[in-house]
mmCIF file of the N, C-alpha and C atoms, coordinates in Angstrom:
data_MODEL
# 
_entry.id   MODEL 
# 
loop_
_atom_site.group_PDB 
_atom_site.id 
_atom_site.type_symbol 
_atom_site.label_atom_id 
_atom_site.label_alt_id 
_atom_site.label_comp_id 
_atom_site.label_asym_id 
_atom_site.label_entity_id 
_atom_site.label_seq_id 
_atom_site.pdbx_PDB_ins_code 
_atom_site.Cartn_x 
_atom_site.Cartn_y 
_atom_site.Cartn_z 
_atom_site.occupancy 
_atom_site.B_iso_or_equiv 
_atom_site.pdbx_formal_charge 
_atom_site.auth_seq_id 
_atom_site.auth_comp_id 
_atom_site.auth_asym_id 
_atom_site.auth_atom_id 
_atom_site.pdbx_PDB_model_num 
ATOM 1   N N  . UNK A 1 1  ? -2.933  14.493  2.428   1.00 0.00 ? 1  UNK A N  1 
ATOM 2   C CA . UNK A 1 1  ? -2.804  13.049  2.365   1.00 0.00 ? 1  UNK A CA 1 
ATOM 3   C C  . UNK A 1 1  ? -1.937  12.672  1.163   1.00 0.00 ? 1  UNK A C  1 
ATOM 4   N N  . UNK A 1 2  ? -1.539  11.353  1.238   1.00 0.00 ? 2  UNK A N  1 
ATOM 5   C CA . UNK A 1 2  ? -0.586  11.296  0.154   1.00 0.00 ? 2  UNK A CA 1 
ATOM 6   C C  . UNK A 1 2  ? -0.658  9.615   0.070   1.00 0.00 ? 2  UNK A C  1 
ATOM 7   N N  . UNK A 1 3  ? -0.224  9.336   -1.177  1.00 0.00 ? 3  UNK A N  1 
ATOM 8   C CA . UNK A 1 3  ? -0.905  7.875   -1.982  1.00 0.00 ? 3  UNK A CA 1 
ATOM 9   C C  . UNK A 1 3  ? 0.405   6.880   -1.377  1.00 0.00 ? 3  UNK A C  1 
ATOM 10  N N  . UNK A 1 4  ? 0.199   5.407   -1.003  1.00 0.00 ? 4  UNK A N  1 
ATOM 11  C CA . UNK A 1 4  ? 1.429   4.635   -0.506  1.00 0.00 ? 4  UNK A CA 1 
ATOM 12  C C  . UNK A 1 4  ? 2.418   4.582   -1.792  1.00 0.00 ? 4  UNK A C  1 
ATOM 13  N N  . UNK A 1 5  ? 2.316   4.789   -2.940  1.00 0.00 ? 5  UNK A N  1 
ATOM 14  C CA . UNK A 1 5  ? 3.644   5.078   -3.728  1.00 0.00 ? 5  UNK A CA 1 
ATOM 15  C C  . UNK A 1 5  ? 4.483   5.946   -3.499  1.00 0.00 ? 5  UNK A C  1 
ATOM 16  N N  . UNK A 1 6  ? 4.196   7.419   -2.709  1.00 0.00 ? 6  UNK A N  1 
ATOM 17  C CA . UNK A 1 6  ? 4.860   8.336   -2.391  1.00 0.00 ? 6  UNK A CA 1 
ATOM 18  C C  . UNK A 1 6  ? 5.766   7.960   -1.231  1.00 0.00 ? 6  UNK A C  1 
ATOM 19  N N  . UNK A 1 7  ? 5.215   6.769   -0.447  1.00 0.00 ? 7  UNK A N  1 
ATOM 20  C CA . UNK A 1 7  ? 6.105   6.457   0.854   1.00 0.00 ? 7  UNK A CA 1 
ATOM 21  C C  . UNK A 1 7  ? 7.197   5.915   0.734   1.00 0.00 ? 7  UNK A C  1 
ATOM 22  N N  . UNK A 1 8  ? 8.712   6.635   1.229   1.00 0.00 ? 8  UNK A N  1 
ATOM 23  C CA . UNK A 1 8  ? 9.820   5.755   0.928   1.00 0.00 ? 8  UNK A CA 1 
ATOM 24  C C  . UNK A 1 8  ? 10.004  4.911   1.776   1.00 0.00 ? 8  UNK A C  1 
ATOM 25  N N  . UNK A 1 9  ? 10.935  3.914   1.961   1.00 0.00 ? 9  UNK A N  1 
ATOM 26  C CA . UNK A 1 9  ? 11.770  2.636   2.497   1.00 0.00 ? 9  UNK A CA 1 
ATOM 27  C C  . UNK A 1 9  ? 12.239  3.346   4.312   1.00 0.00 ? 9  UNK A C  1 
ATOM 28  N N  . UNK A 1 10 ? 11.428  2.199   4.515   1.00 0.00 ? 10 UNK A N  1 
ATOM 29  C CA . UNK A 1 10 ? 11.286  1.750   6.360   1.00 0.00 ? 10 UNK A CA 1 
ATOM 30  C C  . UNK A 1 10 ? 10.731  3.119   6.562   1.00 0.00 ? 10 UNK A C  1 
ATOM 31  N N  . UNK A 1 11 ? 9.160   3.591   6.404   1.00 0.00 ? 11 UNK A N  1 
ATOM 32  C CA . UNK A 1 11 ? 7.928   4.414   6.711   1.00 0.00 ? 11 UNK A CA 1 
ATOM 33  C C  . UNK A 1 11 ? 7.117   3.379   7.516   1.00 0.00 ? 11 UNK A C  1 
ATOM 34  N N  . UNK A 1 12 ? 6.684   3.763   8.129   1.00 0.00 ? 12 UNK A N  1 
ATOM 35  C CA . UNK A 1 12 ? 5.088   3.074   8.718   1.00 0.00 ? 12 UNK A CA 1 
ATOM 36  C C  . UNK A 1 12 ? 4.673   4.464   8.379   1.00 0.00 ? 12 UNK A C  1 
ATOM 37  N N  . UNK A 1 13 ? 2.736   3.733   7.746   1.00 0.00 ? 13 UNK A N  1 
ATOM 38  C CA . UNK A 1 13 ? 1.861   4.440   7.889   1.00 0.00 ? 13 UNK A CA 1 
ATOM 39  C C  . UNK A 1 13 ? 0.565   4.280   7.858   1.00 0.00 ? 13 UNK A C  1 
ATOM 40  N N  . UNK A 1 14 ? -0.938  4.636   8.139   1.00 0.00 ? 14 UNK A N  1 
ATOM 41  C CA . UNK A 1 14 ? -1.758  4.020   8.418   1.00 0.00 ? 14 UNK A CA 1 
ATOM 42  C C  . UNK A 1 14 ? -2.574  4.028   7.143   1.00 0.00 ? 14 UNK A C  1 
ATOM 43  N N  . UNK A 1 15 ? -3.669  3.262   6.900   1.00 0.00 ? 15 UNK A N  1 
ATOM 44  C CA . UNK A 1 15 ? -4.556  3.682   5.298   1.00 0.00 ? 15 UNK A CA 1 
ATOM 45  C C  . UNK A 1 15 ? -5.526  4.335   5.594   1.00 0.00 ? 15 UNK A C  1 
ATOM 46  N N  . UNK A 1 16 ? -6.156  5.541   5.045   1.00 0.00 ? 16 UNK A N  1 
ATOM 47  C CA . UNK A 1 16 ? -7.170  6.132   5.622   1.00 0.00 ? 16 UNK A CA 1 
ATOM 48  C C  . UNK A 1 16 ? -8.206  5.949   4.366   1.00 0.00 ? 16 UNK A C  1 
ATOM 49  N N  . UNK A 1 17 ? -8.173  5.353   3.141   1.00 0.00 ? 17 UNK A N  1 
ATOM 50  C CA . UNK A 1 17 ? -8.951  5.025   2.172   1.00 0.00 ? 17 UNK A CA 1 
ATOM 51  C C  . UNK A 1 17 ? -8.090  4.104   1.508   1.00 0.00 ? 17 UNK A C  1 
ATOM 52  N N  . UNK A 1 18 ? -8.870  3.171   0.719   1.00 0.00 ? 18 UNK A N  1 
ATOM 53  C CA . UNK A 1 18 ? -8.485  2.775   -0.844  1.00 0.00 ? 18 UNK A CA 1 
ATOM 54  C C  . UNK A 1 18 ? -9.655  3.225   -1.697  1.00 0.00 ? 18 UNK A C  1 
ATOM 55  N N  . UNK A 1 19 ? -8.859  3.981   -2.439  1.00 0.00 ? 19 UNK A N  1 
ATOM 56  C CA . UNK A 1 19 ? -9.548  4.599   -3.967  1.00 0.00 ? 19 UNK A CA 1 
ATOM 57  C C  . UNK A 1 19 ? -10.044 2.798   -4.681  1.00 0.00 ? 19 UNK A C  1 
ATOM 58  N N  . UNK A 1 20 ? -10.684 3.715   -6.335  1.00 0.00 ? 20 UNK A N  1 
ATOM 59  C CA . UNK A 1 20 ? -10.924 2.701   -6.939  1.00 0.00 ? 20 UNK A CA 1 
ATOM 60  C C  . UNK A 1 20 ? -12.320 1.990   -7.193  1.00 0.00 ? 20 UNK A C  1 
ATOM 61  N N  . UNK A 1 21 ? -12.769 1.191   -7.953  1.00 0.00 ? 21 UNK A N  1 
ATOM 62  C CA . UNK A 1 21 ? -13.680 0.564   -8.413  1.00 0.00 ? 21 UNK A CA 1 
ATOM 63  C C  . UNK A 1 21 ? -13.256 -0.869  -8.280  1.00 0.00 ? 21 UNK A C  1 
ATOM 64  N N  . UNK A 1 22 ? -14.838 -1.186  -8.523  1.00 0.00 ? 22 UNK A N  1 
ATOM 65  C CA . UNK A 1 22 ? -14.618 -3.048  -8.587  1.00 0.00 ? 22 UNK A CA 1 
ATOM 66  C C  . UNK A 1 22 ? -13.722 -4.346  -8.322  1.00 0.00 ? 22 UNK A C  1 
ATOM 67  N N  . UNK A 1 23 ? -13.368 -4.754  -9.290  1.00 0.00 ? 23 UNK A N  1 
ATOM 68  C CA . UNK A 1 23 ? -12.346 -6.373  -8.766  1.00 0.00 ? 23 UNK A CA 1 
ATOM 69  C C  . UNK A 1 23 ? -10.964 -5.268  -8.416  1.00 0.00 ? 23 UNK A C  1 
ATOM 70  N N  . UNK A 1 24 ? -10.714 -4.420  -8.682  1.00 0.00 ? 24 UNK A N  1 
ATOM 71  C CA . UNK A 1 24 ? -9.775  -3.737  -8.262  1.00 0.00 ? 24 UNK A CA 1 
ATOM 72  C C  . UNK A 1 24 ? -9.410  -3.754  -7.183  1.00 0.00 ? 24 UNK A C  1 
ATOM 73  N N  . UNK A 1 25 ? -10.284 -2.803  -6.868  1.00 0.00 ? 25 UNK A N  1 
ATOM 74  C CA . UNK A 1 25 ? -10.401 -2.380  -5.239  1.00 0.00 ? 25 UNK A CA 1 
ATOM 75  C C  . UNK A 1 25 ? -10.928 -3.735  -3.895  1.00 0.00 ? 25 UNK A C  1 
ATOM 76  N N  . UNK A 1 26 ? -11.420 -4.364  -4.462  1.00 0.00 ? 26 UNK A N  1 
ATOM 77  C CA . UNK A 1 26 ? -11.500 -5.526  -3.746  1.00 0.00 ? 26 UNK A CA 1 
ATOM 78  C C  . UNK A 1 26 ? -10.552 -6.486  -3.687  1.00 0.00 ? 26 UNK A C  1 
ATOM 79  N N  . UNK A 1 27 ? -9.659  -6.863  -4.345  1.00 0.00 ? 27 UNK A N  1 
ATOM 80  C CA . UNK A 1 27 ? -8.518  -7.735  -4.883  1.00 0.00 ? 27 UNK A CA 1 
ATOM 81  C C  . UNK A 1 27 ? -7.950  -7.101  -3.222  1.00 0.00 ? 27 UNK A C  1 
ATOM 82  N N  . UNK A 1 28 ? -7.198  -5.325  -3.604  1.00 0.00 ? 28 UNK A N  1 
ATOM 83  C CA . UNK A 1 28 ? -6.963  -5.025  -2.700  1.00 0.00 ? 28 UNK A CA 1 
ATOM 84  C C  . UNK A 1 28 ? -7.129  -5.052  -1.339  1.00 0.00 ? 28 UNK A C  1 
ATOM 85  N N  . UNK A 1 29 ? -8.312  -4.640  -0.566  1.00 0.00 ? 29 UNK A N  1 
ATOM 86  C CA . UNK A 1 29 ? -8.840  -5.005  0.627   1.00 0.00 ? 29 UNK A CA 1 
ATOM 87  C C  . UNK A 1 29 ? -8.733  -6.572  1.077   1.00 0.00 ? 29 UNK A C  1 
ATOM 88  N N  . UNK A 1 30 ? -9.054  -7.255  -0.136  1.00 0.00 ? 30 UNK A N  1 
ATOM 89  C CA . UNK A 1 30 ? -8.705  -9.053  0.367   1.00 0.00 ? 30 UNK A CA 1 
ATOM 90  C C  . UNK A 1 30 ? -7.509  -9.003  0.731   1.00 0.00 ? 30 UNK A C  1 
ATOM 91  N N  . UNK A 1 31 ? -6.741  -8.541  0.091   1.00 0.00 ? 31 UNK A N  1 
ATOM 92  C CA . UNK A 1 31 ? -4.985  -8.513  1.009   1.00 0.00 ? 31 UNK A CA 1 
ATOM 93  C C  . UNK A 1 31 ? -4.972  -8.640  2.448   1.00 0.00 ? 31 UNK A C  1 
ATOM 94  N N  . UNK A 1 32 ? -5.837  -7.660  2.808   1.00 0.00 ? 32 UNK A N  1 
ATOM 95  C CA . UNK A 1 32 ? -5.674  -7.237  4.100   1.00 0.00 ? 32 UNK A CA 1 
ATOM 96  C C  . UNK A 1 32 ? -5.535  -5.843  4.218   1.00 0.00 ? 32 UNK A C  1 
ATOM 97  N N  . UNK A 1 33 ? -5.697  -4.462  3.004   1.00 0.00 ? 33 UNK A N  1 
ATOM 98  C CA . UNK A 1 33 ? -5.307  -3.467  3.089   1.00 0.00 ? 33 UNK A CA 1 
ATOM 99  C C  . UNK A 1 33 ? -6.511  -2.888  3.166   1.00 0.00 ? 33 UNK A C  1 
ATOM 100 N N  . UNK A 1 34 ? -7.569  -2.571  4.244   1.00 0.00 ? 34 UNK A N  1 
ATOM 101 C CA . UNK A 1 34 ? -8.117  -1.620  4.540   1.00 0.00 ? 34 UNK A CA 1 
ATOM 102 C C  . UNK A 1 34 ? -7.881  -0.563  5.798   1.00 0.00 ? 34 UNK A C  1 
ATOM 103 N N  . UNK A 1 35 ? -9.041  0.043   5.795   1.00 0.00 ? 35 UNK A N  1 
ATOM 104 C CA . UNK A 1 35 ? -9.173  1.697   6.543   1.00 0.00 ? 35 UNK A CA 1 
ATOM 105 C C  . UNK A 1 35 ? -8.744  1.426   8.381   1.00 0.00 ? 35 UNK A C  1 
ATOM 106 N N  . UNK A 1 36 ? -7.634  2.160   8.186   1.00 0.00 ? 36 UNK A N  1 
ATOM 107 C CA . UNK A 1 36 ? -6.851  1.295   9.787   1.00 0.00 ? 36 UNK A CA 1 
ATOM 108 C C  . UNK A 1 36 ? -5.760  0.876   9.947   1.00 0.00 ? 36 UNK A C  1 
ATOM 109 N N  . UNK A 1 37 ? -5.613  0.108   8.896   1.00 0.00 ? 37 UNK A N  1 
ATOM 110 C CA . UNK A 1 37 ? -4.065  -0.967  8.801   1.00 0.00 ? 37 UNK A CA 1 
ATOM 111 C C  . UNK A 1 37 ? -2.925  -0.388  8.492   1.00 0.00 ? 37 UNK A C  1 
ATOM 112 N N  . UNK A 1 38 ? -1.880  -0.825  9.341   1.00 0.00 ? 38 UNK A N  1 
ATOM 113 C CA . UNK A 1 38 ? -1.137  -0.416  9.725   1.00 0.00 ? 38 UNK A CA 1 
ATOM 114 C C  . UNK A 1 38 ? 0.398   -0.987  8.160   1.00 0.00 ? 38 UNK A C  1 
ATOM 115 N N  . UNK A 1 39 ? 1.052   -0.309  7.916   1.00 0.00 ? 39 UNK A N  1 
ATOM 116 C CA . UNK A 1 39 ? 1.482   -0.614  6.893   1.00 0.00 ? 39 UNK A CA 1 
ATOM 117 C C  . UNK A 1 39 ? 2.840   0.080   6.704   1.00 0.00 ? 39 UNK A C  1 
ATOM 118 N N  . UNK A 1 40 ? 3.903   -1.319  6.428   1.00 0.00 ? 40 UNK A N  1 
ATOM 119 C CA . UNK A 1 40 ? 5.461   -0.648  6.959   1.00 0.00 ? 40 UNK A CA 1 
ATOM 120 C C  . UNK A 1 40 ? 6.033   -1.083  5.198   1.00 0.00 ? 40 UNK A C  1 
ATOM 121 N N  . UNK A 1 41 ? 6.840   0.181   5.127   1.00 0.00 ? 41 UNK A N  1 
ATOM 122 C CA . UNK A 1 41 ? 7.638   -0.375  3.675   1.00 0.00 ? 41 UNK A CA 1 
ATOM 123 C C  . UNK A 1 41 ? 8.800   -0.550  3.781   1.00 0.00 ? 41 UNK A C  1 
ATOM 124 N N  . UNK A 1 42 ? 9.039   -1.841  3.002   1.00 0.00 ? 42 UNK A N  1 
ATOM 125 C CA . UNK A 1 42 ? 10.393  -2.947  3.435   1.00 0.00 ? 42 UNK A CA 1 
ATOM 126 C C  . UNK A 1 42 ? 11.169  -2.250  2.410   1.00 0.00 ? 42 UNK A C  1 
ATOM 127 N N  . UNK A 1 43 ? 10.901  -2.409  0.990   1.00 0.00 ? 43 UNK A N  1 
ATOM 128 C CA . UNK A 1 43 ? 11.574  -2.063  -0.276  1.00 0.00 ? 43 UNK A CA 1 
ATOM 129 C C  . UNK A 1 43 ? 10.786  -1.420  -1.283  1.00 0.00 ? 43 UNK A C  1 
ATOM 130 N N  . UNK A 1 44 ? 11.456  -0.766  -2.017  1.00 0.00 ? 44 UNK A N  1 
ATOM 131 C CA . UNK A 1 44 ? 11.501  -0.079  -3.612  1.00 0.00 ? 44 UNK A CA 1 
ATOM 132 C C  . UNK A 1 44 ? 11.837  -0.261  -4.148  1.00 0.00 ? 44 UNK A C  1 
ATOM 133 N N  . UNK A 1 45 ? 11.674  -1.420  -5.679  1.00 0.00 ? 45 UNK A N  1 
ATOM 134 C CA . UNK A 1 45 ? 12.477  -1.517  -6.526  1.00 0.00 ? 45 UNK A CA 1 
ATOM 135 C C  . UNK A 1 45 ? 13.167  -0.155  -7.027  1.00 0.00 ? 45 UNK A C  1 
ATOM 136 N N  . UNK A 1 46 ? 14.951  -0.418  -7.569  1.00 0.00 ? 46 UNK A N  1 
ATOM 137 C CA . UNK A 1 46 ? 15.257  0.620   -8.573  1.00 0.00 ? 46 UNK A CA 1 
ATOM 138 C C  . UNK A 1 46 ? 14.171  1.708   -9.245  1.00 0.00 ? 46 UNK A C  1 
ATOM 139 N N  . UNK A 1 47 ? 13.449  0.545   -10.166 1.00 0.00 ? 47 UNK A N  1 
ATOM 140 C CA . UNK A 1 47 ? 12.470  1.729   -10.958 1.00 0.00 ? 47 UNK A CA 1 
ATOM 141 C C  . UNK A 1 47 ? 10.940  1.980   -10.267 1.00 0.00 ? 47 UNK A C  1 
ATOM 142 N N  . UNK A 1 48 ? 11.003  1.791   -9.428  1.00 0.00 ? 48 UNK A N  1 
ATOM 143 C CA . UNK A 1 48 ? 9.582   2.240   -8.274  1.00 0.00 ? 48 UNK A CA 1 
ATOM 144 C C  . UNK A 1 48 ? 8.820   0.842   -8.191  1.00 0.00 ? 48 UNK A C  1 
ATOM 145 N N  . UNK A 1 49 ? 8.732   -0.067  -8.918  1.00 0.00 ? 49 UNK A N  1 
ATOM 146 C CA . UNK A 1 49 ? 8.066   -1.240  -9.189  1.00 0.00 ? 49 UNK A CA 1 
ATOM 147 C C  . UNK A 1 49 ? 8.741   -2.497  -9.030  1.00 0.00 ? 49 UNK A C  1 
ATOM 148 N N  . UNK A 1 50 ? 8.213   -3.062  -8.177  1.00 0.00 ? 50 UNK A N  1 
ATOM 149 C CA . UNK A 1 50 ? 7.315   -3.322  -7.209  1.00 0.00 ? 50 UNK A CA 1 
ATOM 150 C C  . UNK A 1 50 ? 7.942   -2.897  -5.929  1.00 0.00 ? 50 UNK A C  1 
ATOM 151 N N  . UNK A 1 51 ? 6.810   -2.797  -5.094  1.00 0.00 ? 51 UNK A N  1 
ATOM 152 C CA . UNK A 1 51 ? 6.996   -1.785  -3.628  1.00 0.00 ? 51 UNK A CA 1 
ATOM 153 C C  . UNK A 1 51 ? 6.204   -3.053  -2.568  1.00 0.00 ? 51 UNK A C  1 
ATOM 154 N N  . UNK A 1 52 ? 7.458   -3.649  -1.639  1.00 0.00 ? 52 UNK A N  1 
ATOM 155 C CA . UNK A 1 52 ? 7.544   -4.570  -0.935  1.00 0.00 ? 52 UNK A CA 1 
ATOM 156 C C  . UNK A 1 52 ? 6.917   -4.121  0.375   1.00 0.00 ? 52 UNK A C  1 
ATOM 157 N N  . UNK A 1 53 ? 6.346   -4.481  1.017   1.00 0.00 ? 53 UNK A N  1 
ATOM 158 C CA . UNK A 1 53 ? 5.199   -3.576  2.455   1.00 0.00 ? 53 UNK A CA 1 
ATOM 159 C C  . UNK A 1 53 ? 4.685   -5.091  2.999   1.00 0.00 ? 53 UNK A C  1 
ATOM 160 N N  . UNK A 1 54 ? 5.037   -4.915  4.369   1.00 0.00 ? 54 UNK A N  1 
ATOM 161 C CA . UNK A 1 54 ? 4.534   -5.657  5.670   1.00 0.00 ? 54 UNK A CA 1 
ATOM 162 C C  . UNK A 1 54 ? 3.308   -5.237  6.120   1.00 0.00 ? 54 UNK A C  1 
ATOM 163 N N  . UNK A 1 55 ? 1.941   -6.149  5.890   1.00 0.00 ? 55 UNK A N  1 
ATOM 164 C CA . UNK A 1 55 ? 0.843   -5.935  6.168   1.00 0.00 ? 55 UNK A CA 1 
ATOM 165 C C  . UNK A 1 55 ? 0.304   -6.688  6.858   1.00 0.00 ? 55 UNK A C  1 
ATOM 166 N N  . UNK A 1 56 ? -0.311  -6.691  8.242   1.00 0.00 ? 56 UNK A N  1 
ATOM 167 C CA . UNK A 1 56 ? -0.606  -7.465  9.303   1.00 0.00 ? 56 UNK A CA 1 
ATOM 168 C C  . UNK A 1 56 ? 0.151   -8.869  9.559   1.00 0.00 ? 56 UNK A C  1 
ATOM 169 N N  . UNK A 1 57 ? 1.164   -8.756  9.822   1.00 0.00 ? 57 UNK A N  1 
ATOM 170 C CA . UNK A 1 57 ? 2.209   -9.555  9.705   1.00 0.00 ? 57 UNK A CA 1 
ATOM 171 C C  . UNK A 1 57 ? 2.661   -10.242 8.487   1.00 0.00 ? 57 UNK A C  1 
ATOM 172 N N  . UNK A 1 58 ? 2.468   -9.997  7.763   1.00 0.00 ? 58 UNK A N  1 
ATOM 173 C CA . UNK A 1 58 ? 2.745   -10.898 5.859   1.00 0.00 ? 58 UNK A CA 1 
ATOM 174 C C  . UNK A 1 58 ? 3.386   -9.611  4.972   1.00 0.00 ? 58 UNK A C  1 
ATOM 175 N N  . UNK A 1 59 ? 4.351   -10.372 4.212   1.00 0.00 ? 59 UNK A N  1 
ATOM 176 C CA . UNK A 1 59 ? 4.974   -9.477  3.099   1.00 0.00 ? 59 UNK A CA 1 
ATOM 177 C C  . UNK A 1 59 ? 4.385   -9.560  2.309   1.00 0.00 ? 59 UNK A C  1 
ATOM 178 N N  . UNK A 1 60 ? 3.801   -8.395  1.280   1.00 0.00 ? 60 UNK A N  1 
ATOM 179 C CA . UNK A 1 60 ? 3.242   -8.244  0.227   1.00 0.00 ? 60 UNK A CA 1 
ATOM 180 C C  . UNK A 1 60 ? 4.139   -7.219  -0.855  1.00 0.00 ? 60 UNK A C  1 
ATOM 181 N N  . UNK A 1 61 ? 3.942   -7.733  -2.729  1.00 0.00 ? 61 UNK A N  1 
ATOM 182 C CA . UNK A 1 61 ? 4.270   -6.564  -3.330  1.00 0.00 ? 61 UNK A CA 1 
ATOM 183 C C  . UNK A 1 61 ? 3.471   -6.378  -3.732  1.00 0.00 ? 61 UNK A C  1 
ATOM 184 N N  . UNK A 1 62 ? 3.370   -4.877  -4.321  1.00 0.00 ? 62 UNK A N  1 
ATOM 185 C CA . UNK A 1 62 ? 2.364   -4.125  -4.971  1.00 0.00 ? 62 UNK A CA 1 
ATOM 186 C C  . UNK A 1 62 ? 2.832   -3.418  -5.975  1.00 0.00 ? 62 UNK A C  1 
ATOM 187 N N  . UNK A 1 63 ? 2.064   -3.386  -6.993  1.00 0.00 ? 63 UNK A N  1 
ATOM 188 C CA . UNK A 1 63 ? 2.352   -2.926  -8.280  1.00 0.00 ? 63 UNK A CA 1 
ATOM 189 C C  . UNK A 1 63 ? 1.962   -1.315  -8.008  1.00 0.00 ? 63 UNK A C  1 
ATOM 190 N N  . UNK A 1 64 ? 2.984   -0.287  -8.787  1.00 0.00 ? 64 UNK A N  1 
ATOM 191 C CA . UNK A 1 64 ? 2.704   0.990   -8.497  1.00 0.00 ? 64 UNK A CA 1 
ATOM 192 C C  . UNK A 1 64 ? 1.591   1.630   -8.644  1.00 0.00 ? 64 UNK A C  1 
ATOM 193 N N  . UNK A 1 65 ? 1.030   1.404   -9.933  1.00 0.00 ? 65 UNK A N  1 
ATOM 194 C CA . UNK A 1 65 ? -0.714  1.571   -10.088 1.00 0.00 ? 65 UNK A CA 1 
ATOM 195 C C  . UNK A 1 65 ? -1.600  0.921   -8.750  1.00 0.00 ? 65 UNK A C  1 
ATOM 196 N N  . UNK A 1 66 ? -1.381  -0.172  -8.266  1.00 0.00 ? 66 UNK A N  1 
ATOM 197 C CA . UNK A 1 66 ? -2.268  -0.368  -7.312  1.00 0.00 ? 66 UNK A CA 1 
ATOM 198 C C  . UNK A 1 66 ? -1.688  0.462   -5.636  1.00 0.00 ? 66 UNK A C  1 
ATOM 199 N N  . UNK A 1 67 ? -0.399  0.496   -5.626  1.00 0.00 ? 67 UNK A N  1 
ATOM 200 C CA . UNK A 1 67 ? 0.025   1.468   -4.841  1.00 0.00 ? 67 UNK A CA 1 
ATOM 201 C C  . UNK A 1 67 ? -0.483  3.161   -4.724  1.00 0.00 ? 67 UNK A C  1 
ATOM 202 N N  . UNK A 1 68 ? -0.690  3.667   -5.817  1.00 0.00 ? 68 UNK A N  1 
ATOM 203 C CA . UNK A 1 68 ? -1.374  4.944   -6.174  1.00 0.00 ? 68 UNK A CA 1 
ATOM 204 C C  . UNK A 1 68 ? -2.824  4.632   -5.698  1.00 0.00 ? 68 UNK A C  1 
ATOM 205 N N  . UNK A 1 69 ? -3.490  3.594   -5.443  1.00 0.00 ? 69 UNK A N  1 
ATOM 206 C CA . UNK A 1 69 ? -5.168  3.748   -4.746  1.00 0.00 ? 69 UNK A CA 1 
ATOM 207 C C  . UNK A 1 69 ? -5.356  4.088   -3.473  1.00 0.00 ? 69 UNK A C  1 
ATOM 208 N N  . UNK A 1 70 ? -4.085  3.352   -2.767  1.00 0.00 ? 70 UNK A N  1 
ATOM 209 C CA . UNK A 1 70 ? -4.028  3.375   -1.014  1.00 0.00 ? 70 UNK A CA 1 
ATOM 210 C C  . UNK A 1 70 ? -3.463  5.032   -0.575  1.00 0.00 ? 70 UNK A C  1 
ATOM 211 N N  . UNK A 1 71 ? -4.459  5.681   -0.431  1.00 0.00 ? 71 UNK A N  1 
ATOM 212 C CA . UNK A 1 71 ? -4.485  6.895   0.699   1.00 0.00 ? 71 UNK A CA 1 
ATOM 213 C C  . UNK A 1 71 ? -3.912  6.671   1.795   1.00 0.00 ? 71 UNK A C  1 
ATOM 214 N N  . UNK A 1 72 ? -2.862  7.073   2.411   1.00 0.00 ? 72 UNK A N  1 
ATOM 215 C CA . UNK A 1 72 ? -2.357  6.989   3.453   1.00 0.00 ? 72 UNK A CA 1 
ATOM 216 C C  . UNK A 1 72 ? -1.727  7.870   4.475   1.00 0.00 ? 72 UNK A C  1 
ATOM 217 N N  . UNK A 1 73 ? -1.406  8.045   5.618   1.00 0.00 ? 73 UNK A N  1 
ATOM 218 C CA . UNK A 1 73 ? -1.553  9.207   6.639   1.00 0.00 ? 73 UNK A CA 1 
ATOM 219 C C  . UNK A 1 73 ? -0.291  8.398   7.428   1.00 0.00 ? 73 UNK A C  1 
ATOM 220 N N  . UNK A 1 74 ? 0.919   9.413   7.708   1.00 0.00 ? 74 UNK A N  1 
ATOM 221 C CA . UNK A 1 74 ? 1.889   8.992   8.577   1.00 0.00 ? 74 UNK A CA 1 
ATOM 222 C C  . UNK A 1 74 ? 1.630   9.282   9.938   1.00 0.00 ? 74 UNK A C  1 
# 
């Protein structure tokens, strides 16, 4: 398995966990990013930060630390 920071530009892939503790990990899932969801990456900034991803129809960015929680499976 491998973390959604590792995924490069125009991947789909599915989440099979989010790592993590507390307001963290919940912040997350309120997105819309849990176990299932389907998850396409639009962009990569230059320096890895921020990482642009289409999540149940809505664009979201994500900061690379919170990108490193989402477990994900192509």
């Amino acid at each position: 398995m491998q973390s959604l920071r590792e995924i490069g530009c125009g991947q789909s892939v599915s989440v099979v966990k989010v790592h993590g503790e507390g307001a963290v990990r919940r912040r997350i899932m309120d997105m819309g990013i849990t176990k299932g969801t389907n998850i396409f990456v639009r962009k990569v900034a230059p320096l890895g930060d921020p990482i642009e991803v289409t999540v149940r129809g809505y664009e979201l960015s994500l900061r690379k630390a919170d990108a490193q929680m989402i477990e994900v499976d192509a």
